[in-house]
N, C-alpha and C positions, 0 to 999 in steps of 0.2 A: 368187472372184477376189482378196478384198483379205487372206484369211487368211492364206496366208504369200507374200508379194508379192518379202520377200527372201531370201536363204540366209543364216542367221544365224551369227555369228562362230564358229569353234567354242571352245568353252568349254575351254580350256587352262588350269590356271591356271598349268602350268610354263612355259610359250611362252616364248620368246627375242623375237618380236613387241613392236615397239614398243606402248606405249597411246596409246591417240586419243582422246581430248577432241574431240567433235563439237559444234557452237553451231549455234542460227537465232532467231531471232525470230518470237511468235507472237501472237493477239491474242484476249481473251475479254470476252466483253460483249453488252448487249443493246443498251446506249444509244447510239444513234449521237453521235460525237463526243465522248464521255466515256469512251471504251474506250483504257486506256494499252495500252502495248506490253509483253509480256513475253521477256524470255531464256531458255531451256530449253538445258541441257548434260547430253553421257550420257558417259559413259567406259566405251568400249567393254569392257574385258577384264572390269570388276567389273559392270558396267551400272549402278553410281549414277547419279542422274538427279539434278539441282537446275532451280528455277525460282525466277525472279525478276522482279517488278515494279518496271518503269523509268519515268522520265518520258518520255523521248523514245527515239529509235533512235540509235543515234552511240556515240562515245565520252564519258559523260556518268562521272561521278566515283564514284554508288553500284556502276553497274552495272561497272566496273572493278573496285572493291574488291569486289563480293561474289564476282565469277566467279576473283579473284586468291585469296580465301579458300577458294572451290572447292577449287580447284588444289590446294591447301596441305593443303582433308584429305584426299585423295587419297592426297597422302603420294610421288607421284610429280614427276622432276626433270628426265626425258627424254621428251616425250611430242610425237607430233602432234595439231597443234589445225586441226582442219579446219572449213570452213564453206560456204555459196554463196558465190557472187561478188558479192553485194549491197554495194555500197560503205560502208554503215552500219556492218555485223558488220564488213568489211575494215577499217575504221579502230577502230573496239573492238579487234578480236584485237590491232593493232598496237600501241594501248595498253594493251592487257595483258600483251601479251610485255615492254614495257617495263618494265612496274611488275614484274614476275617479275623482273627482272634478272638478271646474270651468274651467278648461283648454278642456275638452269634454261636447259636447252638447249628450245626451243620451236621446232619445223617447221611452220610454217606449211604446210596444203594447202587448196586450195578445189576442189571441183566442177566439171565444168566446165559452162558457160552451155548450160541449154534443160535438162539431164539430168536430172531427176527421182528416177531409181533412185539415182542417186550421195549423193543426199541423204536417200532413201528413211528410212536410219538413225534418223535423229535426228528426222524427220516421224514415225515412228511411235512413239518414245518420248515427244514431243510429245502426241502424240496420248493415250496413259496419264496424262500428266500433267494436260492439260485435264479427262478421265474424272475423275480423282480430284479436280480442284480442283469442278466439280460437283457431285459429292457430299458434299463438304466443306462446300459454299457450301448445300446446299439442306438439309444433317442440320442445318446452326446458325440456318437459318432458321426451321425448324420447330421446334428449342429453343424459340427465342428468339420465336417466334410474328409476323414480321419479317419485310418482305422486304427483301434487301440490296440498294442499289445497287451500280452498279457502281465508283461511285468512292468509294465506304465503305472506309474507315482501314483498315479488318477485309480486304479485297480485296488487300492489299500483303502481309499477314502469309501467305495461304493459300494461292498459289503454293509459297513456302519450306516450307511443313506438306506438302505434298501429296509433293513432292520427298522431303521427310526421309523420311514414310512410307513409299513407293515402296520408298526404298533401303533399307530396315530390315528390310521387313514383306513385305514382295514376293517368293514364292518362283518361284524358275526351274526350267528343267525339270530339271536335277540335284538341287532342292531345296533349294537354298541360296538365300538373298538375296545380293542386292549389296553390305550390308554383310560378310557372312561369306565374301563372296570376296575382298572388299577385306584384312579385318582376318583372316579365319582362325578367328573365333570367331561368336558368336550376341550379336544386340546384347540387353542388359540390361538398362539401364537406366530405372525408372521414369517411364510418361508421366504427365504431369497434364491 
């Protein structure tokens, strides 16, 4: 039931189709009460994925500037930025459309309330990205011989890793990743 639950975009890269920048907020942790909030963005036509660790939910200053640096490597200037209805992300996207300023046209779309499917999207790329941040988090604990809490320094960094991977390394069913749909080529460059 849960394996293909939605009909997935179809993969154009000519499409005349606006792109969508999809947001939610999500939360990973075992400790009660010590579990920050994260961001998760997918952009639908390339399927890049980014994730980031916030202090709070709201419109707070990192989580601004890192989803406005998103944006930016996307490389797109016309895009809709969809979300739920949750008043948190509504007032985020608002200050991020701002800080995008005049130079980006941003439509704002939201969901609407109760729909599940509507947001279906960006829940299940969520979903990959929590996958990969577990496995992230449990390969450097076993390095490291270690277990990590949840609010360890190292916990902020591997969201953003888990994201980068994704989009790099992640082939889709055409066989391209999301970088190579984004940029046209194969990414390159050495990990350390």
């Amino acid at each position: 039931a849960v394996s293909h639950p939605h009909f997935p975009a179809p993969d154009d890269p000519g499409s005349t189709r606006l792109p969508h920048c999809l947001i939610d907020y999500f939360f990973m942790g075992q400790e009660e009460g010590k579990v920050l909030p994260m961001l998760g963005m997918k952009e639908r036509q390339s399927k890049m994925k980014f994730a980031h660790q916030v202090e709070e939910k709201g419109p707070n200053e990192y989580a601004i500037e890192a989803i406005v640096e998103d944006i930016e490597q996307l490389g797109i200037k016309r895009f809709i930025f969809k979300s739920d209805q949750e008043p948190a992300i509504l007032a985020l996207k608002e200050r991020i459309i701002e800080a995008l300023g005049k130079k980006y046209e941003v439509i704002p779309e939201e969901s609407p309330v109760g729909d599940h499917q509507a947001n279906g999207e960006i829940e299940n790329a969520i979903k990959e990205v929590e996958k990969q941040i577990r496995v992230l988090k449990i390969a450097l604990e076993q390095k490291i011989q270690r277990v990590l809490k949840d609010d360890h320094p190292i916990m902020a960094w591997i969201p953003e890793y888990a994201g980068f991977l994704l989009s790099r390394f992640q082939g889709g069913a055409n066989g391209k990743t999301p970088y190579e749909r984004l940029k046209g080529k194969e990414y390159r460059r050495a990990l350390v």
